[in-house]
Wavefront OBJ file of the C-alpha trace (Angstrom):
o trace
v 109.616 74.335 109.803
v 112.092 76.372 108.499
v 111.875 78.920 105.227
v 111.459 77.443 102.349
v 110.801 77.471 98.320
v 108.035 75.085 98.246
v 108.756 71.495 96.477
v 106.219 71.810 93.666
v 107.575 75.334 92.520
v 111.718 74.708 92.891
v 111.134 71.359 90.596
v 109.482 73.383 88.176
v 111.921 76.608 88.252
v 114.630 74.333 86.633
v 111.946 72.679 83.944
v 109.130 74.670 82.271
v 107.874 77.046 85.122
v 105.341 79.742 85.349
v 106.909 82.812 84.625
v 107.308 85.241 87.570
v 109.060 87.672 85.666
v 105.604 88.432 83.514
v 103.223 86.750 86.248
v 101.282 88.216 89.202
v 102.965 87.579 91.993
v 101.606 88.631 95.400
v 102.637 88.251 99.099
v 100.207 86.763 101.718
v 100.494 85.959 105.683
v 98.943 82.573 107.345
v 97.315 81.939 109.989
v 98.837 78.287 111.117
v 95.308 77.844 113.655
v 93.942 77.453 110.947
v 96.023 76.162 108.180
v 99.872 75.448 108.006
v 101.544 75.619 104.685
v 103.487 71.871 103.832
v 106.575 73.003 101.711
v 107.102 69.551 100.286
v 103.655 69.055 98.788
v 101.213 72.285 98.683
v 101.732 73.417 95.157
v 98.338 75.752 94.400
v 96.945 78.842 96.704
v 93.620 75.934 97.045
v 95.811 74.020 99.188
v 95.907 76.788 101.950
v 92.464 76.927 103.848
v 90.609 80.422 102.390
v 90.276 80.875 106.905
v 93.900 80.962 106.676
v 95.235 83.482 104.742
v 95.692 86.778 105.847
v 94.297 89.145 103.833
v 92.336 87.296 101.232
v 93.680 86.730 98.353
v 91.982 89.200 96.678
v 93.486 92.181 98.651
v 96.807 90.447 98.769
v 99.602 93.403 97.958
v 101.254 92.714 94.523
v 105.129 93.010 94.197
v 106.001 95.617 92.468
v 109.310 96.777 89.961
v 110.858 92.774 90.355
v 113.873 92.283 89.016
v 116.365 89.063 88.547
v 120.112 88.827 88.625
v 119.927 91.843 91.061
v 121.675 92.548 93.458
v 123.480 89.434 92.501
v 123.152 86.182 89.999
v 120.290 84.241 90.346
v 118.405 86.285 92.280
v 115.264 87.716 92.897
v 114.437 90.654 94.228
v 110.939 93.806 93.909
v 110.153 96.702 95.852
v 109.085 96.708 99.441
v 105.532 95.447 100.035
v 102.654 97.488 101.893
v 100.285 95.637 103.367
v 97.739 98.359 103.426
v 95.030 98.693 106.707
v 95.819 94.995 107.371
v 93.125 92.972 109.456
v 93.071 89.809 110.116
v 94.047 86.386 113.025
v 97.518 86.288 114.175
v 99.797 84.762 110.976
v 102.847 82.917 111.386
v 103.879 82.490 108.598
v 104.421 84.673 105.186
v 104.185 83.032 101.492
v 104.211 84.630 97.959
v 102.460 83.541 94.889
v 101.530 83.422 91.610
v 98.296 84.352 91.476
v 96.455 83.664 87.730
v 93.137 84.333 88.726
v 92.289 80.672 89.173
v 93.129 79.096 92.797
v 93.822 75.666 91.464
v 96.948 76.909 89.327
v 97.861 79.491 91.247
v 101.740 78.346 92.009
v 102.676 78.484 95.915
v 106.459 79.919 95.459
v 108.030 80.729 98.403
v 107.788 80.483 102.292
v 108.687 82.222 105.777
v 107.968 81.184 109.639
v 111.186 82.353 110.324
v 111.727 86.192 109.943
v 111.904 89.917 112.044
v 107.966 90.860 112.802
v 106.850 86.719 112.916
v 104.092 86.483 114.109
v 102.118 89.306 112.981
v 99.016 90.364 114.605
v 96.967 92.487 112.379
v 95.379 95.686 113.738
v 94.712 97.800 110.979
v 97.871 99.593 110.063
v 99.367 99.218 107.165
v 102.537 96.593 107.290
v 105.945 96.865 105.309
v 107.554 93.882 104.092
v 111.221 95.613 103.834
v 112.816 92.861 101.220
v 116.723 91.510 102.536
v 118.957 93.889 100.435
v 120.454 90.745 99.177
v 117.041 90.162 97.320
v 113.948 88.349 98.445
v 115.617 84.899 97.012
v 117.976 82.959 95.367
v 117.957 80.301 92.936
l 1 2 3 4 5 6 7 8 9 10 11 12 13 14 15 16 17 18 19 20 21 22 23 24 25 26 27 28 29 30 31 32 33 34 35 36 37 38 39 40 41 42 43 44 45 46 47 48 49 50 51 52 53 54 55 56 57 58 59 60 61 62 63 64 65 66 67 68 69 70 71 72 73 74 75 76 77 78 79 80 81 82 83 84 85 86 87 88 89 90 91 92 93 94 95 96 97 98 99 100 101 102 103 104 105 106 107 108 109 110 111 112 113 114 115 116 117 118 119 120 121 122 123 124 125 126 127 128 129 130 131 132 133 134 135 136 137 138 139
């Protein structure tokens, strides 16, 4: 698979989506032995397997000072990400989400198998997302 904005989120970016700008959104590795994210129909964190994601979601790094329209239109960009003492299975993949505090509407946004430090094996250490100066996205 290749990196993606998942189906369910890019349909409702152009209608009435959740609001990122305001939202929660957090970053989160998976572990495809046990799960493997499905761009064109997961929509909600409940559809990836709780053995899957790497850490849980309730240690999952927020992103921090996000901004839009920076460094160019339509995109979306926030600070580097620490993944602090990260433990966990071997993840080979990366998403981010919108997490509301309830797994069944929190939106699955974007998705990466395909980037520098894929697959991850957790030892510990803290780990850096370091966000493409170009931003994180664009829509």
């Amino acid at each position: 698979m290749a990196n993606a904005g998942f189906a369910a989120y890019r349909t409702l970016v152009w209608t009435a989506g959740p609001d990122i700008n305001a939202g929660t959104i957090k970053a989160m590795f998976v572990d495809h032995a046990d799960d493997t994210p499905v761009v064109a129909t997961d929509d909600f964190i409940n559809d990836i397997a709780s053995a899957a994601r790497v850490p849980a979601l309730a240690s999952c790094p927020t992103l921090g000072t996000k901004q839009f329209g920076v460094p160019t239109a339509g995109a979306f960009d926030a600070a580097d990400t620490v993944f602090s003492s990260l433990t966990g299975d071997q993840s080979e993949s990366m998403i981010l989400l919108r997490d509301t505090g309830t797994e069944s509407t929190s939106n699955l946004l974007l998705y990466w198998d395909t980037a520098s430090g894929l697959p991850i094996t957790p030892n510990g250490a803290n780990v850096t997302v370091v966000w493409s100066s170009s931003g994180i996205a664009t829509f």
